[in-house]
N, C-alpha and C positions, 0 to 999 in steps of 0.2 A: 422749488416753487417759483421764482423769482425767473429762471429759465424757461419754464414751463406757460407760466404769463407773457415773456417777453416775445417767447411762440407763438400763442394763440392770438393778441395782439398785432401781431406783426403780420400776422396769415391774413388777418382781417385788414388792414390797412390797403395789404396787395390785391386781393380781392375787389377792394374796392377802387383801386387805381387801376389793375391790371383793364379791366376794360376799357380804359382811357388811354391810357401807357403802356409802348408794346416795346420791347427789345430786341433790334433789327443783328443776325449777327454777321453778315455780310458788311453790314457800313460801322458796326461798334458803334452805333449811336441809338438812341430812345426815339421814337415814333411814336406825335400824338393823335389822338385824332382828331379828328374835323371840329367834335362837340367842345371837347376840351380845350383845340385853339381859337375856337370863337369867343371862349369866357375868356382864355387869357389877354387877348385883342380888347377885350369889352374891360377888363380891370386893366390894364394900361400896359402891356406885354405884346404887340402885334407881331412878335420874332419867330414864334412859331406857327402863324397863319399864312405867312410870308413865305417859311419855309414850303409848305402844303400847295400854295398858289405862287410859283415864284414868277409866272407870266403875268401877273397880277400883282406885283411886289410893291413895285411905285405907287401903288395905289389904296394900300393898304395900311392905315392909321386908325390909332385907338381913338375912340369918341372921345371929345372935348368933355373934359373933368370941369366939374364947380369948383370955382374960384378957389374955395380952403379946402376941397379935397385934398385927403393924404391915405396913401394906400394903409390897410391895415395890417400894424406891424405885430409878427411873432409874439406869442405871451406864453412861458413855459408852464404858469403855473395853468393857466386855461384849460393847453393841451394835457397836463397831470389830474384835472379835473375830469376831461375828459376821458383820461386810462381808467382813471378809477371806476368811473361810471360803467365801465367796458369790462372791469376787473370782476367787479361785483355782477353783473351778468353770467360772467362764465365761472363766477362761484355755485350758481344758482343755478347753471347747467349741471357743473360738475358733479355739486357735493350735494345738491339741493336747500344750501342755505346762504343767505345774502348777508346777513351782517356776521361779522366775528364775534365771540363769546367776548367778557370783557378782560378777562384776563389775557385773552393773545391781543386786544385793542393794548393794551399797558406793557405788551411788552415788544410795540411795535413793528404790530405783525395785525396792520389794517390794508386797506384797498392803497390809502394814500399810500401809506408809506413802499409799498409796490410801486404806484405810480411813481412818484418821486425818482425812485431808483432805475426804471423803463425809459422816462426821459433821457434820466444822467445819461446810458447809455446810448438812447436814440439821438441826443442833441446835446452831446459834454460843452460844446464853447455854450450855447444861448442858455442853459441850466446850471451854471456852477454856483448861483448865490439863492437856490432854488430851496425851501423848506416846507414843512410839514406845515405850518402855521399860512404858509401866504397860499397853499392849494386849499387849505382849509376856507380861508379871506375869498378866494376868487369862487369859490363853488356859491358864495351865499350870492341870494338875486342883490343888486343895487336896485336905491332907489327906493321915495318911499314907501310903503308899506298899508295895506289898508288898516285901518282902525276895529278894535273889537265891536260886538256888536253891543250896544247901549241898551239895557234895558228898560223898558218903562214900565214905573209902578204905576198900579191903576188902583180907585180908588174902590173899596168895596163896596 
């Protein structure tokens, strides 16, 4: 099962990269295109826009960033939030059902616990202190929350 996710996940990632990122095998190196190195240029990477216009090299900088800008860094439990969400999808393809009964939920055999282990293997250094509890923590929205609604007695 666990291979079988790591598959269909994985198909979907390239799918969704492949049309951005091409694998040239004449130079053994990745080819982005145009769209992809404008955003990277635009979030503070202009290496690979550079690459694409090298007659144009010297004149290619990333826009000036706000003062406390800082690029946003990696969060594994994020992206296990994200498997999950992905996992349960292709449960609901598969099998036609999206949450687990709760006896395979207790015996850690949920979406998370898939994601968690999808990570491990997609990203072992940035995932090793990575747990069931803080993908569970990252999936909830932050921030507060609206209030129930109040009702009012009225007088008869």
């Amino acid at each position: 099962m666990r291979l079988w996710l790591h598959d269909q996940i994985s198909e979907q990632l390239y799918k969704s990269f492949s049309q951005k990122i091409h694998y040239d095998n004449k130079t053994n190196e990745f080819i982005v295109s145009e769209e992809w190195a404008i955003w990277l240029a635009r979030t503070g990477d202009p290496s690979e826009l550079r690459k694409l216009y090298p007659q144009l090299a010297d004149l290619i900088f990333s826009p000036k960033q706000p003062q406390r800008y800082q690029r946003p860094k990696f969060d594994a439990a994020k992206a296990s939030v994200d498997f999950a969400r992905r996992i349960r999808a292709l449960w609901g393809k598969q099998y036609g059902k999206v949450k687990r009964t709760r006896d395979e939920s207790q015996a850690g055999i949920s979406a998370e616990h898939f994601a968690v282990d999808i990570c491990k293997m997609l990203f072992p250094e940035k995932s090793v202190h990575l747990t069931i509890e803080a993908v569970l923590a990252a999936a909830k929205p932050s921030g507060k929350h609206k209030p129930g609604r109040k009702r009012i007695l009225r007088a008869r």
